[in-house]
Every structure is written in structure tokens, then in C-alpha cells.
N, C-alpha and C positions, 0 to 999 in steps of 0.2 A: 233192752239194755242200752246202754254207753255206748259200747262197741261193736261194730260191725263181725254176723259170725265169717265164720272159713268156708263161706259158699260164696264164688264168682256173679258179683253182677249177670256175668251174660248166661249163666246156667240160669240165673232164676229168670230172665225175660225169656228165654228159649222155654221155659216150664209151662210160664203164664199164656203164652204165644198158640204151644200145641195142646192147654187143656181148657184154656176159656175162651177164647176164639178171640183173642186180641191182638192188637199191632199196636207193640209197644213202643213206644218213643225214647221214653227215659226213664230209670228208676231211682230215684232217691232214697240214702237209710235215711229213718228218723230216730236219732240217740234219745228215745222215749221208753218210760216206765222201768219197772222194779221187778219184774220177773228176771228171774236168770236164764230161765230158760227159752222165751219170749223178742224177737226184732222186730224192727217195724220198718215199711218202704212204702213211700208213696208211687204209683207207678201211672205215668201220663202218658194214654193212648188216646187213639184216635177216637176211640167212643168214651170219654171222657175221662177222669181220675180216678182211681181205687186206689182203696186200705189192704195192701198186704204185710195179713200175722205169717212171721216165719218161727214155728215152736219147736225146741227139739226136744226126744223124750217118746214122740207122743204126746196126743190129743184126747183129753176125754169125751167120750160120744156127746156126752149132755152138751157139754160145750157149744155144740155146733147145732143139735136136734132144739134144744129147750128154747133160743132166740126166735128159728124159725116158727117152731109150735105156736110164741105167744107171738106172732105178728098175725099168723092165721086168726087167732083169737080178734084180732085187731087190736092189738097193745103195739101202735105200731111205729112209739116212740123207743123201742128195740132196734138196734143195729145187729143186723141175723148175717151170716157168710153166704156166700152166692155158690150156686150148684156152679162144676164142673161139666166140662161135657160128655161125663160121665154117669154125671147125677150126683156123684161124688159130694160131698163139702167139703174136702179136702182133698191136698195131692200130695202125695209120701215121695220122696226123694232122700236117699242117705238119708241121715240121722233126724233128716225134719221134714213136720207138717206143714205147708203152705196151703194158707187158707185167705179168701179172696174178698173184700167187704167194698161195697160204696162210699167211696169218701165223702165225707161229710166237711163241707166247710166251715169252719164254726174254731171255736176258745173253749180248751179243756176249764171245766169249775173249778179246779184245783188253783187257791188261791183266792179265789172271787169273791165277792159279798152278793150271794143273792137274794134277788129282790125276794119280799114278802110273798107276790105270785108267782114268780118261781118255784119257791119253797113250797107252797099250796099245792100248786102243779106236780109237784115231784111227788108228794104225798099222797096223789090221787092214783098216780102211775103206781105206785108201792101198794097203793092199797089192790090194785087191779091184778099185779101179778100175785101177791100173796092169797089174793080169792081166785085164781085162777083155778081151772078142772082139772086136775091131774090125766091128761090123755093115756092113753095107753103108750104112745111113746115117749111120753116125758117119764112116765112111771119105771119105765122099764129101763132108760137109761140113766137115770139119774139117782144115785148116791142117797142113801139118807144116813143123817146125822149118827156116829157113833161117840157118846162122849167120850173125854177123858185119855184118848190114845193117840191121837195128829202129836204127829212132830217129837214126842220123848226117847223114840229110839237114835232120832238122829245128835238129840242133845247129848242122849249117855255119849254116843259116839264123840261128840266133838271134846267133852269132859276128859274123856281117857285121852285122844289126842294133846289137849293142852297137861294132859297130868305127865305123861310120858315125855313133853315135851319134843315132841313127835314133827316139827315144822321149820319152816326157815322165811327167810324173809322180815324187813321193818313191820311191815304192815300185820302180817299172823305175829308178830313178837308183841308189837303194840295190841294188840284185841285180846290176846291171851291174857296178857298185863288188866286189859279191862273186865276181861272175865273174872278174874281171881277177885280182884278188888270187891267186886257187886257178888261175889257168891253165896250171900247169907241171902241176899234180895233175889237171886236168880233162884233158890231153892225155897222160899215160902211163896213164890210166885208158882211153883211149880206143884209143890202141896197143895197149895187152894186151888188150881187148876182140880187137880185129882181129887178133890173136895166137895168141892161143888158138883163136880160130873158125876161122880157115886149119886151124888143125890136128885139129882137129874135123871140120871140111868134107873133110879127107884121109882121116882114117879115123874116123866116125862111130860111136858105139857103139849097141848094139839100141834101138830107139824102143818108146813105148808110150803112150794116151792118159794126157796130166796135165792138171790143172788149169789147173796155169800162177802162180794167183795164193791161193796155198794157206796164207794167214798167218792169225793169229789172228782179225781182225776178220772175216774169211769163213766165221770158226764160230762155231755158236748154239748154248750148252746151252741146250737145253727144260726146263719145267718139272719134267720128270721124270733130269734130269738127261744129255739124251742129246744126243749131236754129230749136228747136221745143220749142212750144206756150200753154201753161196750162192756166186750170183756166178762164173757160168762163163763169163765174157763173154772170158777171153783162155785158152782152152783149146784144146790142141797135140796135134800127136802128135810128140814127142819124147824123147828120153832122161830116162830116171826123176828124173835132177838136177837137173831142171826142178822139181820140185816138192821134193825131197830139202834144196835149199838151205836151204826155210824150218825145219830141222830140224835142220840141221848147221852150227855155228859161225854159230845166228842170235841169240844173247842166253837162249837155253834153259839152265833149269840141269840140272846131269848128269844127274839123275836123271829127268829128263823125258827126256830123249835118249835114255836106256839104256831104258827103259820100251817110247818109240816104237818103237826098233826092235824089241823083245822083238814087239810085235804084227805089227809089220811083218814080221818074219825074215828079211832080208837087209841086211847092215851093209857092202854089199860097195861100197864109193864111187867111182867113177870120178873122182879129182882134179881131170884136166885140165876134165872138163865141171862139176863143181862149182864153181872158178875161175872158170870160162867164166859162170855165170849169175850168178856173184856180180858179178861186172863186166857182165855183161849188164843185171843191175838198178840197179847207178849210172849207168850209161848211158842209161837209162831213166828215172830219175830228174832227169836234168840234161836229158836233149830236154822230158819233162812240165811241168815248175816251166819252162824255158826258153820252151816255147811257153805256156803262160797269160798270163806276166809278158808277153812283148815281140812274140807274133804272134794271139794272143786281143783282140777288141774284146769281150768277152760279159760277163765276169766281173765282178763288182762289187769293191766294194774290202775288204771284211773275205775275198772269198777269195784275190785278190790279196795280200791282207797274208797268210794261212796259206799262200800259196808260200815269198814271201820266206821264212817261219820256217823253213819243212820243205827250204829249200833250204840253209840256212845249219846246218842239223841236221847234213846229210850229209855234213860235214868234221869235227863234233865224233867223241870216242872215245867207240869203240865200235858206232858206225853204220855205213852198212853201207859207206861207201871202207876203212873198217878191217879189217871183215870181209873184203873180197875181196881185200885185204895177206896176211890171216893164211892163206886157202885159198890164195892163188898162193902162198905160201911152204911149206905143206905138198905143194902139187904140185911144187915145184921138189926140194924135201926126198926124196918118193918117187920121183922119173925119179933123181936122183942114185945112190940106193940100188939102184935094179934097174938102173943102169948099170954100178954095179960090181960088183953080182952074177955082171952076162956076161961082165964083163972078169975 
């Protein structure tokens, strides 16, 4: 997040001090990423730099088991959290998780044009976790995909909020106003969500673990130029187009695409479940921005305000209600084609 939470600097180097055997120097926030519930601090000790995630909420196990599992595999462009002196991966204090990573020196993707072999690279890494062996403890802590139900309970909720008119504030008055406006797009966005997933949930295609949240900003060139992978906090065992989305008709140009999949070697795309996540993440994105603005007391007002923007985003062209226009239209395009094939 933006802003710094309600935990004291010196409670968190006192935390890090007595559970990872460090002499901390300094700890900087980093006003990085889009979780709400999510901080970030670089902390410079004596035995070098660390990535501390501070999450509140709670932590899901995969989160922390599934990085380390695939470095053991030697997939070992994974950024995994470091045991505690506990053994622990994490250390619980009040209402958060802190969890402890190697910092990496390097430039988030987000933004970047990468090279053709990067893109290769990335492909190959994708192809490796997605063939990966489901261990027994990645099996066991990790989530598999249920279509059709993420996020619709917290939308009705925000819908009755803004009907009741239940808020105060520029910012909730302004987003309400945005709601109302896009209401016929925010509810056949939400139909073909529940459309597509029926039809998914009928005949599912082969699962396999993904990431989940595989966009740019969750990759780091290192100084040496190499992709490592953060941020496994929403990782599934799902169909490969769960992570495939952020590759295909996400804003990439061709030649990124064509590259990717060259590493990857399989360009074979299940339509209906590409569709399926491309509306899965508008969906996702309107319960997210939904619940900050109108059922959140937490958030201060500059993150409040980076809802509103990144909510008023997701009608402009080219983001991603457009993108999941353009994959329901090529899935409608191919059932057509192999329709008439049989006939």
C-alpha cells in the first residue's frame, strides 16, 4: 500500500531482531503495490538487505509453502520467505503477518519492454512451474480453483451500500457516482462471469499449480539481468489460463507474445477458460476498489483516492473490461467454427 500501517518502526526491528537473528540498522516503508492488505520495508542489517511483507488478515499457508517447494524443485528464479528461528515462515504480531525475503536488487517489469529473451525466459520458468509435481505439501495447502463465486458476495455488499446510500465522504460519493453510471457494464460483466464458470464447473479443463497473479510488477530483473517471481499470496491449482491471461490479449506486443510462448511451447489456449479469468479479474477488480472505497475504515485518503483512479481506469480502452470483450468474442468466434465443422 501507499501508506504506512499503525505498527511502530521500532516494534517491527524489535520483531525481526528477536525472531531472525538480525541487527537491524534501518528500516524503510516502501509505498509499493495494490493489496490492501499488504506493506512493504526494506530493512538494512548487518548481514545484508531484506524484503519485509508486512500482511494483515493473515497469510495463506500456500503463500509461503508453494515458493519454497518450487526452489527445492530448483525453479530457483522463485523468491521463497526465509524460516524464522522457529522454522516458522512467518511471525504473527497483532493483526499482522511478517514475513522475511532476500532483497533482491534489481527493476520491477512493470512498465518495461522486455527483451525477446526475457520473454523466452519467462516462458520457460512458466512452463516449469506449471509442469511441476504437485508434492504433497503443495497439494495439501493450496486452494484449487472453484469457479464462478470470488468476490460476488462482497460486490452485492458494496451495491446495497451505494443503493442505501450508506457513506460519506468526496471520494465514496465520487465512486458511487462511477458505479451507478457503468451499472449495465458492471452487471453483464458479471453474468458472463457466472456464464462462463457454469460452463467450466461442467466440464473443467486439466488443472495445474499457477500463480494466480503473474503480471509484471511480480517480476524483478536482478542486476544481472534475470527474472525472479514475488508474491505468491494468491496461488491455485487451476487451469494453466489462470496465469496464461497475463500473456494473451494483456497489452503485450506481438512479439513478446510470440517469444513467450516460444519458451513456453505450448500455444494451445482454452478460450472459454481465458474468457473465464479475463472477466474473473474485472470482477475482482470491482469487489477490490468496491471494498476499500465503501466497507474499509483502514485506509487513509491518498489510497482511497488511488481506488477511485484505478477504478475509473477499468472502463477506459483498452483495460482490462475491453480485454475480456475481445477474449469472449474470440471464444464465441471459435465454439462457432467447431460448430460448424460438426455440422
Amino acid at each position: 500500500m501507499l501508506e504506512k500501517p499503525d505498527l511502530p518502526d521500532e516494534d517491527i526491528i524489535e520483531l525481526l531482531e528477536a525472531n531472525y537473528q538480525l541487527n537491524v540498522d534501518a528500516l524503510k516503508f516502501l509505498p509499493i503495490g495494490n493489496d490492501q492488505r499488504a506493506y512493504a520495508y526494506r530493512a538494512f542489517a548487518d548481514s545484508g538487505d531484506y524484503f519485509l511483507k508486512l500482511r494483515k488478515g493473515g497469510t495463506r499457508q500456500a503463500a509461503l509453502i508453494v515458493p519454497r517447494e518450487l526452489r527445492r524443485m530448483g525453479i530457483d528464479q522463485v523468491l521463497a520467505p526465509l524460516a524464522a528461528n522457529s522454522g516458522d515462515l512467518r511471525v504473527s504480531y497483532r493483526d499482522f503477518d511478517l514475513i522475511l525475503y532476500p532483497y533482491i536488487e534489481g527493476r520491477s517489469a512493470w512498465g518495461m519492454s522486455l527483451a525477446p529473451t526475457q520473454a523466452r525466459r519467462w516462458g520457460e520458468i512458466m512452463r516449469r512451474i506449471h509442469s511441476a509435481a504437485l508434492s504433497p505439501a503443495i497439494a495439501a495447502a493450496t486452494p484449487s480453483e472453484v469457479f464462478g463465486v470470488k468476490w460476488l458476495p462482497t460486490i452485492s455488499r458494496v451495491e446495497e451500500v451505494i443503493a442505501r446510500g450508506d457513506f460519506s465522504g468526496d471520494i465514496a460519493a465520487a465512486t458511487a457516482q462511477e458505479w451507478r453510471e457503468h451499472e449495465a457494464e458492471i452487471e453483464l460483466c458479471r453474468n458472463r462471469y457466472l456464464e462462463f464458470g457454469a460452463q467450466l464447473s461442467a466440464q473443467p479443463p486439466p488443472f495445474v499449480l499457477c500463480h494466480a497473479d503473474i503480471h509484471t510488477a511480480n517480476i524483478i530483473i536482478d542486476a544481472d539481468e534475470r527474472i525472479r517471481i514475488v508474491d505468491w499470496d494468491e496461488t491455485v491449482i487451476a487451469p494453466k489460463e489462470r496465469d496464461l491471461m497475463f500473456f494473451v490479449l494483456d497489452g503485450h506486443a506481438s512479439d513478446f507474445t510470440e517469444a513467450f510462448f516460444e519458451g513456453y511451447g505450448d500455444d494451445d489456449i482454452n478460450w472459454l477458460a481465458l474468457a473465464y479469468y479475463k472477466y474473473d479479474w474485472v470482477i475482482q477488480e470491482f469487489g477490490d476498489y468496491g471494498e476499500r472505497v465503501f466497507l474499509s475504515t483502514e485506509l487513509g485518503e491518498q489510497d482511497l483516492q488511488a481506488s477511485l483512479r484505478e477504478f475509473k481506469r477499468l472502463f477506459k480502452p483498452g483495460d482490462v473490461i475491453e480485454r475480456a470483450r475481445r477474449a469472449s468474442a474470440i471464444f464465441q468466434k471459435v465454439t462457432a467454427e467447431s460448430d460448424a465443422d460438426i455440422a
